[in-house]
N, C-alpha and C positions, 0 to 999 in steps of 0.2 A: 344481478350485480351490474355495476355501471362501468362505460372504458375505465373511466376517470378512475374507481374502485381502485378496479384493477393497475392503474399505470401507478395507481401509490402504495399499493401494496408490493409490485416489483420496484419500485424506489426503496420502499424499505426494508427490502433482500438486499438491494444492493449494497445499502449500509450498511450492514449488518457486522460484517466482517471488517467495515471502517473504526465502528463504534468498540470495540473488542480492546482496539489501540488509542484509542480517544481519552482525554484526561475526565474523569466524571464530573468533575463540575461544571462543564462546558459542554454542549451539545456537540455531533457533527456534523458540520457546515457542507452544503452539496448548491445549491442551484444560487446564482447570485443574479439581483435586480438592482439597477440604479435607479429611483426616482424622487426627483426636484433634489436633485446631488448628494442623498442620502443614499448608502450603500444598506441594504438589509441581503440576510443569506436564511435561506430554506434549511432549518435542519431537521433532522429524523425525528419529533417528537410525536406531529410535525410542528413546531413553531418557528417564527421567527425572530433573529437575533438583528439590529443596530449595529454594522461593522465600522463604520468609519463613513466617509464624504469625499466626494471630489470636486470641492471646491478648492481654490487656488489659497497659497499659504499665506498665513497674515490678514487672510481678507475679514472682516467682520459681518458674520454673522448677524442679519439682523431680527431673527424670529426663526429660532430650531424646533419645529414642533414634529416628530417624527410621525411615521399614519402609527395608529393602533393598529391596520390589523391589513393584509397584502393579498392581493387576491394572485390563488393559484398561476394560474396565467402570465403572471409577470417573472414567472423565473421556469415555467416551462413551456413549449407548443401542445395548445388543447385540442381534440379530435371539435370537428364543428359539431355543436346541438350539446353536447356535453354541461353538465353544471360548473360553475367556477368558484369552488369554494373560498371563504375570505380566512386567511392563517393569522392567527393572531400574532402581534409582535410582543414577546414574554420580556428580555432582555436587552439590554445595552452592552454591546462587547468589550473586550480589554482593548484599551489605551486607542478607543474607536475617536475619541475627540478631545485626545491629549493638545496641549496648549493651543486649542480653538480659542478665537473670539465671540464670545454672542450675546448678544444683548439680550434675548430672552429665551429663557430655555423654558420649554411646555412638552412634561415627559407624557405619554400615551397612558389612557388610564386603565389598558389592562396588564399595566409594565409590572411584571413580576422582582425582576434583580438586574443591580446595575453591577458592571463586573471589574476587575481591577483596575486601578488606572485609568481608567473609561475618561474622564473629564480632569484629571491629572496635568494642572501648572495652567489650567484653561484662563481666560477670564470671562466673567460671566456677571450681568447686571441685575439677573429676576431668575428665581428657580420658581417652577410649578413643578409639587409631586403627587402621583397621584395614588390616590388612597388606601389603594390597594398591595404595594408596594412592602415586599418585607424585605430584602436580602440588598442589603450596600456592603458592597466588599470593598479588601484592604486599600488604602488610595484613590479610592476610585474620585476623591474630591482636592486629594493631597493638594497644599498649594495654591487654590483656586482663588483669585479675585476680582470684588466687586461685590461680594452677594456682603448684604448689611444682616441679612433674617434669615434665618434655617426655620422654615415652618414645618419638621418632620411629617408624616402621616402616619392617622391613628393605625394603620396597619403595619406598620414596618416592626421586624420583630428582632431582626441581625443588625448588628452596625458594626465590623471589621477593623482591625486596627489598624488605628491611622486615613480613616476612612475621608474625614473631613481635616484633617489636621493641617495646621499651619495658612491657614483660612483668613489672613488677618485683618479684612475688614469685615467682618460678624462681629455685629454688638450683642445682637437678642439669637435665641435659639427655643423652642417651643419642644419638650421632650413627651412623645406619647407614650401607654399607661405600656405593657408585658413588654418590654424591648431588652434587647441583651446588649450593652455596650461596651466592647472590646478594650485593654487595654491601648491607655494613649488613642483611642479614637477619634477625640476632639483635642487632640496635645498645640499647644502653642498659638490658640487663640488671643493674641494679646491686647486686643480692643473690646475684649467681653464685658458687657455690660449687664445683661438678664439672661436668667435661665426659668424657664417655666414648664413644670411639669405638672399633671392633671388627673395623675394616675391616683384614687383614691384606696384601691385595693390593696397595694404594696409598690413600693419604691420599686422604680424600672433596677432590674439585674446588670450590676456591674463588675466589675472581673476587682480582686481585692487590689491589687496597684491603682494608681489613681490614672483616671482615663481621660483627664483635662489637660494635662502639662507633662513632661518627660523630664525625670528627676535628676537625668544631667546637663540640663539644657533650664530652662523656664518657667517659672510660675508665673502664673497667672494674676494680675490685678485686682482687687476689689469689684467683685459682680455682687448683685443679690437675685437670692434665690426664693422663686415662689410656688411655692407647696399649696396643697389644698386644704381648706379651714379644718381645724382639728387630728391634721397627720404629721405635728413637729416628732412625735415621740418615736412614728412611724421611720423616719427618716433619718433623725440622728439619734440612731439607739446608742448603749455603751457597746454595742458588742458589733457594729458596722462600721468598720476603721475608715473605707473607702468614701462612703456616704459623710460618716464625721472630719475627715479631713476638708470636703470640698467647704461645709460652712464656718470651719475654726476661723475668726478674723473678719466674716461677713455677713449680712445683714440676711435675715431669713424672714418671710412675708408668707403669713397663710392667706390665702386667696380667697374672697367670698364661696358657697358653697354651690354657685353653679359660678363657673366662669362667663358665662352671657346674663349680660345685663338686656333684656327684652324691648331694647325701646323700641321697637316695632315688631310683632310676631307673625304679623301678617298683612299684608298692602297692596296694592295692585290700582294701576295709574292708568293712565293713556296706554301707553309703550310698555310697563315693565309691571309684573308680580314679585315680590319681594317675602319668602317664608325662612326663619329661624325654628330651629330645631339643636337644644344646645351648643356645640361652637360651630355648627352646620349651616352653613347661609347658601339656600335654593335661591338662583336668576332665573326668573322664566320671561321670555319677552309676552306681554300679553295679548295682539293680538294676531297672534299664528304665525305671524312673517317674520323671518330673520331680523334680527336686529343687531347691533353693536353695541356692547355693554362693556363699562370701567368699572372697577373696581381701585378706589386709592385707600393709601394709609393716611393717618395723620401728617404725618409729611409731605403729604402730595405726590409720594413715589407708589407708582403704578404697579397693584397686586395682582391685577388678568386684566384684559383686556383680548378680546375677542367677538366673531361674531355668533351667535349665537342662534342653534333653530328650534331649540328647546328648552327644558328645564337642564339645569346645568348645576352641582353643589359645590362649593368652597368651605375648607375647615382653615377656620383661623386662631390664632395666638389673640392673646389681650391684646387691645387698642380699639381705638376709633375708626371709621373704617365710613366711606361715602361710596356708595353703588349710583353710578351717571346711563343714561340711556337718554341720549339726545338732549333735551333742554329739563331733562326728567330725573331729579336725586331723589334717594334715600340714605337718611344715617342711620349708622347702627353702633351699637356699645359692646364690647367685648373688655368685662370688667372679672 
């Protein structure tokens, strides 16, 4: 067995007797690293948690992309010759970047759960989530603006109440297929314009009160809602109150029966390779070398933008959508 083995194996005696008294939904927190003024803390699992930042208050954020994953090292002294193993970063802590500024938030893709409050009264111009992603707890977006599109991801399975609520520049929200959505989750959206879900299996699990608006407070505007071709009966049965309440009054669109329109399935230019795989859009720069790749909407607002050393996937909502790589586009259809 290796030092290292061993110096994480007595790390984790040590904790032991921490963890006993620890809340279970939160790991416990032992070794802390700052790096580029992102706080992350080592806990027993072992992973790593998103604590917070020490950057100065007020200031704006202009690209929050936390690492995916921390190498041992940086939160303890390694004997020399040793391995340095890389800890992945699982979660975002409680109320870790409550009323932040940032203009783009790019969450880690092997982010498991973001935790209360985490991004709470924040404002924020661009979310990336990443795909793997199941567990958004209560508030963790309470309040939050700037962001126009919730592109959820097809893994998220929990969404907490009050999770995104009171959000009030979101017009579009993009709902993926088994997810549980909490009472008042999304309450007091009041510029809601689309909801799109793509679940053909059965209608995403919603708690019976309605999880859009708070019944002593706000309804909601005129949105329309788009379902997948041949699932209206699925969704608003007589016998689902919750489901029937949100379309009484509004317009309900079944969606063709793949949501990607193909206008290109596969491409490859100078600089970029360009593959669809239903709403899965692969970036690969093609020839070996880093590159810088956009991604815009119909509106010309910036959907990634990064630099890129390999293949890279985005799952996107309806819309038109143009992939740039120097003097080099692709359009794509997301109908």
């Amino acid at each position: 067995m290796t030092t290292l083995s061993y110096r994480m194996k007595a790390a984790a005696a040590m904790l032991f007797a921490a963890a006993m008294t620890a809340s279970a939904d939160e790991p416990v927190m032992t070794h802390r690293a700052v790096i580029d003024g992102i706080v992350y803390q080592l806990g027993n699992v072992p992973a790593v948690t998103v604590t917070g930042h020490e950057w100065p208050a007020g200031e704006m954020i202009e690209r929050l992309e936390p690492l995916a994953g921390v190498k041992l090292s940086s939160f303890m002294d390694m004997p020399s010759g040793t391995e340095d193993p890389v800890i992945p970063v699982r979660s975002i802590g409680r109320n870790a970047f409550e009323g932040c500024m940032i203009n783009e938030l790019i969450l880690p893709l092997c982010l498991e759960e973001i935790s209360i409050d985490a991004f709470r009264n924040a404002t924020i111009n661009h979310i990336e989530f990443p795909p793997q992603l199941g567990l958004i707890r209560a508030g963790a977006f309470y309040g939050v603006k700037g962001v126009e599109w919730l592109n959820l991801p097809d893994g998220l399975r929990s969404v907490d109440s009050q999770a995104f609520a009171e959000m009030q520049d979101v017009r579009q929200i993009t709902i993926p297929p088994y997810i549980h959505l909490a009472l008042e989750s999304m309450a007091g959206l009041r510029n809601l314009e689309a909801i799109r879900i793509y679940s053909k299996v059965k209608p995403p699990e919603i708690c019976t009160g309605e999880f859009f608006y708070s019944t002593d407070s706000y309804r909601h505007p005129d949105w329309i809602l788009y379902i997948p071709k041949g699932t209206y009966k699925d969704y608003v049965p007589d016998g689902m109150i919750a489901w029937r309440s949100l379309w009484i009054g509004r317009s309900v669109v079944e969606m063709e029966d793949s949501p990607m329109a193909e206008t290109i399935k596969e491409a490859a230019g100078e600089r970029l390779k360009v593959r669809l795989q239903g709403r899965s859009l692969t970036v690969e720069p093609a020839g070996g070398e880093p590159e810088r790749v956009a991604v815009y909407d119909m509106h010309g607002r910036t959907v990634a933008d990064r630099e890129l050393n390999g293949a890279e996937a985005l799952t996107l909502p309806q819309g038109i959508y143009v992939v740039k790589c120097g003097s080099e586009t692709r359009k794509i259809a997301i109908r």
